[in-house]
C-alpha distance (Angstrom), angle and dihedral (degrees) to the residues before:
residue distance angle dihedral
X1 . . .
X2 3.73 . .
X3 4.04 117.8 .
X4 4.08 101.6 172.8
X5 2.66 172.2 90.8
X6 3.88 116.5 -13.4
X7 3.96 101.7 -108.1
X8 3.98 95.8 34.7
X9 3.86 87.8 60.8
X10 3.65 92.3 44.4
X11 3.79 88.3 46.8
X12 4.25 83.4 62.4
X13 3.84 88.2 61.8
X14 3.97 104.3 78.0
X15 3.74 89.8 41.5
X16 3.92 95.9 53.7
X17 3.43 88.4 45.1
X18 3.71 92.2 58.3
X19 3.63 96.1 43.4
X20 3.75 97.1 55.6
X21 3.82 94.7 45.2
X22 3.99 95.1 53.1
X23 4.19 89.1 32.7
X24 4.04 99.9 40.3
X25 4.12 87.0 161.0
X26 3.70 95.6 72.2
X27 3.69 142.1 83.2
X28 3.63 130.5 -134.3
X29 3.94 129.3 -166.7
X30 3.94 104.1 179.1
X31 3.92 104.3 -158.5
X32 3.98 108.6 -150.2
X33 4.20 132.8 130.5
X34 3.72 111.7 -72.1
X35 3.46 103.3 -103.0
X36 3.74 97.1 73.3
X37 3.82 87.1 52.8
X38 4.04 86.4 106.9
X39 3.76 87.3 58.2
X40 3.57 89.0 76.5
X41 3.83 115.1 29.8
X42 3.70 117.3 121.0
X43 3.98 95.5 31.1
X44 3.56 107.5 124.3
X45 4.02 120.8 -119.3
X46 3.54 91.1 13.9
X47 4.08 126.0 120.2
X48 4.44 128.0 -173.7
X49 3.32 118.2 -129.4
X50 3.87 100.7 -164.9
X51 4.11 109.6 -133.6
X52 4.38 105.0 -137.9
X53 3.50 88.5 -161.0
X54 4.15 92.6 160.6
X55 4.36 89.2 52.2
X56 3.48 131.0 -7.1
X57 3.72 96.3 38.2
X58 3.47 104.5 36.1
X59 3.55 132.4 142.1
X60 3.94 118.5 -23.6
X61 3.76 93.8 -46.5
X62 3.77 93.0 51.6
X63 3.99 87.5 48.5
X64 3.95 85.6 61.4
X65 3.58 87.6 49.1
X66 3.87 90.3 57.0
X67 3.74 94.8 48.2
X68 3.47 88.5 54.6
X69 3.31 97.5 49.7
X70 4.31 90.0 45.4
X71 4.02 81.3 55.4
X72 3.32 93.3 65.6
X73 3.87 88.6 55.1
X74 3.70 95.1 59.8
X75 3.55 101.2 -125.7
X76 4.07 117.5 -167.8
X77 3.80 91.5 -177.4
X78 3.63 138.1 28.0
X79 4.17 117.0 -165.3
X80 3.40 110.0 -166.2
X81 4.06 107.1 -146.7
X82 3.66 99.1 171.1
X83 4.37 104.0 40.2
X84 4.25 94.7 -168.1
X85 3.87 118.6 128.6
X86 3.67 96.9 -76.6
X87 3.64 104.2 50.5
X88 4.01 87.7 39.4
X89 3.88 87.8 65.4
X90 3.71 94.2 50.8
X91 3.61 98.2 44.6
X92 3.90 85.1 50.5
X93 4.06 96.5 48.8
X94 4.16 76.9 47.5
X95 3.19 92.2 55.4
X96 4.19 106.6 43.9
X97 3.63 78.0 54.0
X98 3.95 86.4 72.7
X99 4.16 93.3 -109.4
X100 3.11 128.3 138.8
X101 3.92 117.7 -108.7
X102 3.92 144.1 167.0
X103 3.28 140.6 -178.2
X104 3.82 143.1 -145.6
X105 4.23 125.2 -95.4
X106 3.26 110.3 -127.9
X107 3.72 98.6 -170.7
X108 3.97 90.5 -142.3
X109 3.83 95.4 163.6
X110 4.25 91.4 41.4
X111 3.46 81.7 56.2
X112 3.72 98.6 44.2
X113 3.63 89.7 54.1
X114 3.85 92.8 52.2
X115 3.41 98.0 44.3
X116 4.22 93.5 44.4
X117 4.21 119.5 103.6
X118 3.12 95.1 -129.0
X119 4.07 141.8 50.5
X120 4.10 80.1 0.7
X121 3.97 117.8 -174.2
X122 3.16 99.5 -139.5
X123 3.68 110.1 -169.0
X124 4.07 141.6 109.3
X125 3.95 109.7 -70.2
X126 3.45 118.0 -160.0
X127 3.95 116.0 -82.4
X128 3.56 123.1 -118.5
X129 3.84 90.4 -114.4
X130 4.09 90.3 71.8
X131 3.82 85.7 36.1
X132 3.24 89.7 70.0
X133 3.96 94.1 34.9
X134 3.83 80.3 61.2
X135 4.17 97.9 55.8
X136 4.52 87.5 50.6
X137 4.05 79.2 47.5
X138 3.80 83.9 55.4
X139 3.71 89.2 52.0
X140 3.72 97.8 49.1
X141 3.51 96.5 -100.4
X142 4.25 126.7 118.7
X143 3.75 119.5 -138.8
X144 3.96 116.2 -160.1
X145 3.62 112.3 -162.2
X146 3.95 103.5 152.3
X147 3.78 110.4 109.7
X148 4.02 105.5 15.1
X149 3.46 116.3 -169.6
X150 3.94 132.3 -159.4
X151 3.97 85.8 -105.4
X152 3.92 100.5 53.6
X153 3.43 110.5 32.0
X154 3.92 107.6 22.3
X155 3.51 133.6 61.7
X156 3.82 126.0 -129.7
X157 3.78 117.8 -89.2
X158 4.06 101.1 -95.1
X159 3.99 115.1 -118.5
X160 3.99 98.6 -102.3
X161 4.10 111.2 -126.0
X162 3.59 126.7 -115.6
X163 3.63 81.3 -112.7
X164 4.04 86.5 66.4
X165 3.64 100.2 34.7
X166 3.89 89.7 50.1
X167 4.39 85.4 63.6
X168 3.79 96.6 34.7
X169 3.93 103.2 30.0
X170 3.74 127.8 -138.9
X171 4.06 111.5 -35.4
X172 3.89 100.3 -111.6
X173 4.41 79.1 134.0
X174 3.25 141.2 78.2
X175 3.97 101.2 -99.5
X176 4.11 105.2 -133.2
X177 3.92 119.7 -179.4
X178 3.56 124.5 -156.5
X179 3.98 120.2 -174.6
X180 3.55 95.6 179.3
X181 4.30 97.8 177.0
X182 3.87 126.3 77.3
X183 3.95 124.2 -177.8
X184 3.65 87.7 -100.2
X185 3.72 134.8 56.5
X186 3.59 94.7 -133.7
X187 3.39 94.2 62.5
X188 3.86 97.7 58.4
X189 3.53 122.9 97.2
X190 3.70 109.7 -127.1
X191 4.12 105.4 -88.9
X192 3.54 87.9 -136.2
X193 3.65 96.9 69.9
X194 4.23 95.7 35.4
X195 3.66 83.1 61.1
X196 3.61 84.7 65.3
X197 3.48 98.0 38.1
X198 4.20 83.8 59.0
X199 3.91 91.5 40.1
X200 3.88 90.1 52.0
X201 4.18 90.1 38.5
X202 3.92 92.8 48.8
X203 3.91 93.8 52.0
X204 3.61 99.0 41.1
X205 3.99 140.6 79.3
X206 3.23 145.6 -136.8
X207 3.73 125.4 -150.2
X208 3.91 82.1 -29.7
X209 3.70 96.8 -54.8
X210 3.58 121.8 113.7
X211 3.87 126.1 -126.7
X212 3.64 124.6 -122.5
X213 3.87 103.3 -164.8
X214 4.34 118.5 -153.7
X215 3.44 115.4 -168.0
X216 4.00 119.6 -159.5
X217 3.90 134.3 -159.8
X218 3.30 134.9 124.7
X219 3.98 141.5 -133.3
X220 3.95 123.6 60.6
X221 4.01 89.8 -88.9
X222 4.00 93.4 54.1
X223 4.31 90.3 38.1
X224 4.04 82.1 58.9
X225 3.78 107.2 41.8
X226 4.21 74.9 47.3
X227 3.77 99.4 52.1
X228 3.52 79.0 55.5
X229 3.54 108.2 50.9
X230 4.15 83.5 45.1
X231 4.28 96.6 45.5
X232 3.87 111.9 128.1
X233 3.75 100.5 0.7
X234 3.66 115.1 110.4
X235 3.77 90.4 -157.7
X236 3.18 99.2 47.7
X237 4.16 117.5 87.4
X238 3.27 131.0 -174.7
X239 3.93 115.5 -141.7
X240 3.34 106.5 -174.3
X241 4.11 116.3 123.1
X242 3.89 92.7 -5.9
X243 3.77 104.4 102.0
X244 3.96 129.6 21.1
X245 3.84 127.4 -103.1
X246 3.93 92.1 -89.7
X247 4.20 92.5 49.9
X248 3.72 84.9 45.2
X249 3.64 87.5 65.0
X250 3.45 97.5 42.1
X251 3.77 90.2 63.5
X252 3.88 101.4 40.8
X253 3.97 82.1 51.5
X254 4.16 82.0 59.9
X255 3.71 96.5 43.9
X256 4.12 122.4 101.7
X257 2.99 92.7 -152.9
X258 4.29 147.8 12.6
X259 3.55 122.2 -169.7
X260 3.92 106.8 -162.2
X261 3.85 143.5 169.7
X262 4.05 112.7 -112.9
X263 3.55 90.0 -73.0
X264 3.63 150.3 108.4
X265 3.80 95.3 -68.3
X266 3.24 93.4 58.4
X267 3.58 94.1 63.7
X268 3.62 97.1 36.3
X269 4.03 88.2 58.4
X270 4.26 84.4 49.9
X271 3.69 97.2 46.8
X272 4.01 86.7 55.3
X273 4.50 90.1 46.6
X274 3.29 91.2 -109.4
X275 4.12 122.2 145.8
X276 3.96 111.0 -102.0
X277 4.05 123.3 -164.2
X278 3.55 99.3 -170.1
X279 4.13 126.4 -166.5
X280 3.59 120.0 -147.5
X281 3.97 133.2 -164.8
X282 3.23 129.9 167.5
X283 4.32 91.5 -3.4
X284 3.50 125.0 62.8
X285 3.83 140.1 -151.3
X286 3.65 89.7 -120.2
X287 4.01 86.1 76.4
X288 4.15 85.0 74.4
X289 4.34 93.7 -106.8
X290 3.68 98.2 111.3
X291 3.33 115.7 134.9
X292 3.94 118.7 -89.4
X293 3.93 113.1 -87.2
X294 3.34 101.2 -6.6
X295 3.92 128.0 132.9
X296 3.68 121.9 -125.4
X297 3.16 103.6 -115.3
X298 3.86 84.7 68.6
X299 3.95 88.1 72.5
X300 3.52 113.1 78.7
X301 3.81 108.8 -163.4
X302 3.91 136.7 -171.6
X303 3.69 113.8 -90.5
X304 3.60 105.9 -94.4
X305 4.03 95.9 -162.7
X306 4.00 87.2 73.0
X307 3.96 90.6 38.1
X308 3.23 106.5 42.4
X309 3.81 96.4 172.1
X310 4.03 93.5 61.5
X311 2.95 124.5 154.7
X312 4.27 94.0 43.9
X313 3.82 91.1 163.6
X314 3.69 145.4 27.3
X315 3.80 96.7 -144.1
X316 3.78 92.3 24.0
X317 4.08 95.1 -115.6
X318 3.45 95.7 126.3
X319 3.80 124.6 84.4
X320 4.05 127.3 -141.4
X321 3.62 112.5 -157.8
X322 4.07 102.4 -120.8
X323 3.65 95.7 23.4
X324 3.31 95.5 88.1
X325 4.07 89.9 100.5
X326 3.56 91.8 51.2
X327 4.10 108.3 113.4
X328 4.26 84.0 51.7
X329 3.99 79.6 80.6
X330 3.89 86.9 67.5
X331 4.36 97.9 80.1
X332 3.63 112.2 -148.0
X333 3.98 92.9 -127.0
X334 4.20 77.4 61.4
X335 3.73 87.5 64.8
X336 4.03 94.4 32.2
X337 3.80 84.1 56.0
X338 3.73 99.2 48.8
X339 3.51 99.4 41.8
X340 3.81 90.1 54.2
X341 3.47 100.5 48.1
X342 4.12 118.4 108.6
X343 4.00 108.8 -79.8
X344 3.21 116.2 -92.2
C-alpha cells in the first residue's frame, strides 16, 4: 500500500519489478489512487486496487470499507510502503486478523540529524528503494536489486502514437526532458539560468545528432512560464497539457535523457531506465530519494562550502534565511556537461 505522493509511488516500481521476477509464485495487489494505475500495467503478477479516497474510502468508516473489500482478495501479507494514519489502520485490522504485515522505516530521526544546522551527520542514509526491500524482508521474502539490467527491472520503451509523433515529429534527435518545477520553491533552479541551459541544449550536438528538448509540467501557471522557456525555438516543445498521464509516459519512456528537480519526474523517468540529471537545493541525495539507478555524478547539488547548512529539509518545505541563492552554485556548463556525456 502506497497512496502518495507522485515520486514515492513511482519509487515502488523498480522494487516490484524485482520481486516478481526473482519470486514468480506470488501475487501482488498494490493499493494506491487511480491515477498511478499506469505506473504499473504490464508487470507481471501484479493487480491495482484503486484507493476512492474522495467516497468510498473515506475517513475511518471508508477505511473499514477497504478492508473489507481487501478480505475478499485473500491477502496472506500486507506491506505497508507508506506508514501514515491511514495505512497504519489497515495494516492493523490486517493484522488482528492473524496476517502477516510490515511496514516501511522511515528513518525520521537519521534524517533529522542530516538535515539539522548544527552537529549534522552528514552521511548516505539508506534509500527508500532498500527501505522497502527491508518491509518484503519482513515478510520472508528477498529483494535483489544490485546490478539491474534493461531486461529485469525496466520495461521496453512504448511505441509512441501518431497522436505523439504528430506534436514531437519523427525521432531523428536526441530526445532531452526537462521538468523544470518541484512542489516547492526551493527546489527550483532559478528560470533564469534553465533558459540557458535550453538555449545552450537547443543549439548544441551530441555525437552529431541534434537535440530536440520537451519540457513537462502541468497547471496553467507552469504551461506559461513553459511557453516561455520554449518561444521561438523550433526544437524546443513544450509538453505541458498536450497528452494524458499514460502518453506522458510513453514519451519519457523514449527520452535519452530527463533532467529534473528532486521531484516526481525524476523518478518517473528512472522507473522507465531512462538517464536522470537531477538538481538539488536545499535537499540532498544523501536523504535516500535519488532517483533509481542512477550514478552520482548525475545529481548536481548546491555547493555546500558557501551553504554550510545544506541540506535544511528532507522534502525541501522548510526555508533558511540566506539560502535562498543556493541552486545559482549549480553552473549551467555543470548541467551542459552532464547531460552530454555518453549514456550511462
Amino acid at each position: 500500500m502506497r497512496l502518495s505522493a507522485m515520486g514515492d509511488v513511482a519509487m515502488t516500481v523498480p522494487v516490484l519489478r524485482a520481486f516478481v521476477k526473482q519470486h514468480p509464485e506470488v501475487k501482488i495487489t498494490i493499493i494506491s489512487r487511480p491515477f498511478f494505475k499506469p505506473f504499473f500495467e504490464g508487470i507481471p503478477n501484479v493487480a491495482f486496487f484503486a484507493f476512492d479516497e474522495k467516497e468510498k474510502h473515506k475517513g475511518f468508516l471508508g477505511l473499514l470499507r477497504l478492508f473489507q473489500d481487501l478480505k475478499c482478495l485473500e491477502i496472506d501479507a500486507f506491506a505497508d510502503l507508506h506508514n501514515v494514519l491511514r495505512s497504519k489502520i489497515v495494516r492493523n485490522l490486517f493484522a488482528f486478523r492473524g496476517k502477516k504485515t510490515a511496514s516501511v522505516d522511515k528513518g525520521r530521526a537519521e534524517k533529522k540529524a542530516l538535515t539539522q544546522p548544527e552537529n549534522k551527520v552528514f552521511k548516505q542514509l539508506p534509500t527508500m528503494f532498500e527501505r522497502h526491500v527491508k518491509v518484503f524482508e519482513q515478510l520472508g521474502f528477498t529483494v535483489d536489486l544490485s546490478s539491474p539490467s534493461v531486461e529485469t527491472l525496466f520495461p521496453e520503451k512504448a511505441v509512441l502514437s501518431l497522436e505523439i509523433l504528430a506534436i514531437i515529429g519523427q525521432k531523428n534527435h536526441k530526445l532531452i526532458g526537462i521538468a523544470p518545477f518541484a512542489q516547492y520553491d526551493s527546489k527550483v533552479y532559478p528560470l533564469d539560468l534553465m533558459q540557458e541551459v535550453i538555449n545552450q541544449l537547443s543549439e548544441s550536438r551530441s555525437f552529431g545528432t541534434a537535440y530536440k528538448i520537451l519540457l513537462f509540467g502541468g497547471g496553467k501557471k507552469e504551461i506559461q512560464l513553459l511557453d516561455s522557456l520554449a518561444s521561438n525555438k523550433e526544437n524546443v516543445i513544450n509538453m505541458a497539457g498536450q497528452l494524458t498521464f499514460q502518453q506522458e509516459l510513453q514519451l519519457i519512456s523514449n527520452l535519452d535523457a530527463m533532467l529534473s528537480m528532486d521531484s516526481g519526474n525524476a523518478h518517473i523517468a528512472a522507473m522507465l531506465g531512462v538517464k536522470v540529471i537531477t538538481l538539488w537545493g536545499v535537499t540532498h541525495p544523501y536523504a535516500g530519494f535519488s532517483p533509481f539507478n542512477q550514478p552520482l555524478e548525475n545529481a548536481l547539488i548546491s555547493d555546500r562550502n558557501q551553504f554550510p547548512k545544506l541540506p535544511t529539509s528532507v522534502y525541501g518545505n522548510k526555508k533558511v534565511e540566506g539560502y535562498e541563492n543556493a541552486m545559482r552554485t549549480i553552473t549551467v556548463d555543470s548541467i551542459i556537461k552532464v547531460l552530454n556525456a555518453g549514456k550511462q
